[in-house]
N, C-alpha and C positions, 0 to 999 in steps of 0.2 A: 504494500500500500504506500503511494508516494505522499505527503505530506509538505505543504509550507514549511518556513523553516520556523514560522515562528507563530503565533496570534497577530494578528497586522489590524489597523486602524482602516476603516471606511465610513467616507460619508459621502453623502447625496446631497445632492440639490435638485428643484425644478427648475428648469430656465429657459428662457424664448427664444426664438431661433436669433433674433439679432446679439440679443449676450451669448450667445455662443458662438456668434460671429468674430465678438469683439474677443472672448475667452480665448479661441481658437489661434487668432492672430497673435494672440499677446503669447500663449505657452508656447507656439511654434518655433518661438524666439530664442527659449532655453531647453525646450524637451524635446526628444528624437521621436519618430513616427515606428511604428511596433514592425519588426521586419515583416511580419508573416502578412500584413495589409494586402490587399488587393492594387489596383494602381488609380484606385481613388482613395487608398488611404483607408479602408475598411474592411470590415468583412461579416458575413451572414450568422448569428448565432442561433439554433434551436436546441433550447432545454424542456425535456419531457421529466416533470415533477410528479412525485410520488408524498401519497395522503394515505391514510386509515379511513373507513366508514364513518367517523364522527369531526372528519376534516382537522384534527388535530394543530398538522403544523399550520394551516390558514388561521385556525381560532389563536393558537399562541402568538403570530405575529402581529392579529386586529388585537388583542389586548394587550399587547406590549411586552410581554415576557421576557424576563433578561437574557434567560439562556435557552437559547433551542438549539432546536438540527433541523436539516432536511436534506432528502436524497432528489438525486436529479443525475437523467443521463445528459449528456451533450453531443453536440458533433457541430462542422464547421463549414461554412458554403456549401450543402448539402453533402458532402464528399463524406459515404458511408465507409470511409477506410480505416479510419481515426475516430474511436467515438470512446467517451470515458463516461465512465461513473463519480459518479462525486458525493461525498458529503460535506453541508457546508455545515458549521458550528458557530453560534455566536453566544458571548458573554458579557454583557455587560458594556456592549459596543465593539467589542474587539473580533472579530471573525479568525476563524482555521479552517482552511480547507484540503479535505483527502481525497485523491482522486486514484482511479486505480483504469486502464484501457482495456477494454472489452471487444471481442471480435462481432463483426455485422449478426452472426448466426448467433451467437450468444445473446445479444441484445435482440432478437425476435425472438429466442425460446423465451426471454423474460418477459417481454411484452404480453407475449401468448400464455402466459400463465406456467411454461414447462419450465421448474426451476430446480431438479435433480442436480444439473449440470452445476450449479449453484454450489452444494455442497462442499465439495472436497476442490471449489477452487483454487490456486495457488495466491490468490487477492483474499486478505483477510477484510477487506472491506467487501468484496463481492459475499464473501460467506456471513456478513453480517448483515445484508441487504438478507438473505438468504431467512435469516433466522426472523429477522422484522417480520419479513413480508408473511410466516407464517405466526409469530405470538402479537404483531400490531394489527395484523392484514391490513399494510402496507400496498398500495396499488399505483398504478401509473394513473393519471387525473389530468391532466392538459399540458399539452407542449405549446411553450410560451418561444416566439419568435422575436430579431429586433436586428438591428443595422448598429453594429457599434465602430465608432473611431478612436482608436487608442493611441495616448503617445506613453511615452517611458522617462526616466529621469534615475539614472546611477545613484546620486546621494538619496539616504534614506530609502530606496526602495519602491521611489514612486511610481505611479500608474494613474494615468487623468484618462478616463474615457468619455465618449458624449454617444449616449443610446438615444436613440430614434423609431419610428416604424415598430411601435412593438405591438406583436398579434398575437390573438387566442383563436385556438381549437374549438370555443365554444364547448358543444358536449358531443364535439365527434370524437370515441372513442378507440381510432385505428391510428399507431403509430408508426414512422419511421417511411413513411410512404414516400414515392418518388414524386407525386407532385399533393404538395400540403393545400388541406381542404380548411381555411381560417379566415380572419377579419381582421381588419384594423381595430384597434384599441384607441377610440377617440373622445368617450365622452369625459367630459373633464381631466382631461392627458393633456399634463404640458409638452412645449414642442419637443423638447432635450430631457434627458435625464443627462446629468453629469455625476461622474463618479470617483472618487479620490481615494485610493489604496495605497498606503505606507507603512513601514514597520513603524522604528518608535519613533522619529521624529518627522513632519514635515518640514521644507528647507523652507527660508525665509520667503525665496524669489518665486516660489510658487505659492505661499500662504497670503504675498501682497497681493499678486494677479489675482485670485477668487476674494479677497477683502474689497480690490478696490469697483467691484462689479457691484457692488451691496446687495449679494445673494443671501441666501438663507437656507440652514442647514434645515433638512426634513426625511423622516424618516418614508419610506418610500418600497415598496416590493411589487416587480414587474409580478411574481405570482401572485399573488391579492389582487392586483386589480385585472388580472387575465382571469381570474374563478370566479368574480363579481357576473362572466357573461356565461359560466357553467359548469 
């Protein structure tokens, strides 16, 4: 199971496409653009989230709960070659994340409910998924899609993304499909999510650029408001 190296700091903001104009201009100044970008500087993210019957990790995120988890596979401009598992952990604002790569046929036996293969994985986090998914019944619940721009920054360990276009599944419940059956995510969606990951400290020259924008930090989950439409 690969793991961060540490608990890391994130925050959000909502913001309009013109501050993210002005955001964009200013970081490009000191931050590098994430090599694996596409050659508009982006790339397609889909995460298919996993829930219990009683919506668990959705209710702990709308009541605020300090510490949660949730599971989520991923993969990356639809390219089913690469796809991982993840669990994300938060504490108290501070996030960890394990992620462990999972083959295409793997990730349809789980989909499909066949999780044998599960068991004696050589992913201690696959085998943990394994045991949830039969003492929480743990199930897949909606693949949340979005257009993210990411840049990077050596000191501290930064990462500034700006997410866009993000869609829900609604209640169609067939995953990993070649052409996704979804919606846009509009009503009350600001235009940008912005997003700021660092170990312990943020650098100054990136804490003045989101200070001098007079943003506002806000809690924010592309999952919540993708299960808002099912």
């Amino acid at each position: 199971m690969k793991q961060t190296e540490c608990y890391r700091h994130e925050l959000k903001y909502e913001i309009t496409y013109l501050q993210y104009l002005e955001l964009r201009n200013r970081l490009k100044l000191v931050m590098q653009a994430d090599p694996y970008t596409n050659c508009n500087g982006c790339y397609l993210i889909r995460s298919i989230y996993f829930d219990n019957y009683t919506d668990q990790a959705l209710r702990e995120k709308v009541d605020g709960i300090s510490s949660r988890e949730k599971f989520r596979i991923r993969y990356y401009n639809d390219d089913f070659t690469f796809i991982t598992l993840e669990k994300k952990m938060k504490d108290h604002g501070l996030c960890i994340k394990y992620d462990a790569e999972i083959k295409r046929r793997e990730c349809e036996q789980l989909l499909q409910g066949e999780l044998d293969w599960m068991r004696n994985h050589p992913s201690s986090l696959v085998q943990e998924l394994y045991v949830k998914m039969h003492t929480q019944v743990l199930r897949p619940r909606v693949l949340v899609s979005y257009i993210r721009e990411p840049y990077i920054y050596s000191a501290g360990n930064v990462r500034v993304t700006f997410d866009s276009h993000i869609r829900t599944t609604l209640y169609h419940r067939t995953f990993l499909e070649d052409h996704v059956k979804d919606i846009r995510v509009s009503l009350g969606m600001p235009d940008m999510v912005l997003e700021i990951k660092y170990d312990a400290f943020l650098p100054d020259v990136i804490r003045k650029i989101i200070q001098m924008n007079g943003i506002r930090l806000q809690a924010f989950s592309k999952y919540q408001v993708c299960r808002k439409f099912g």
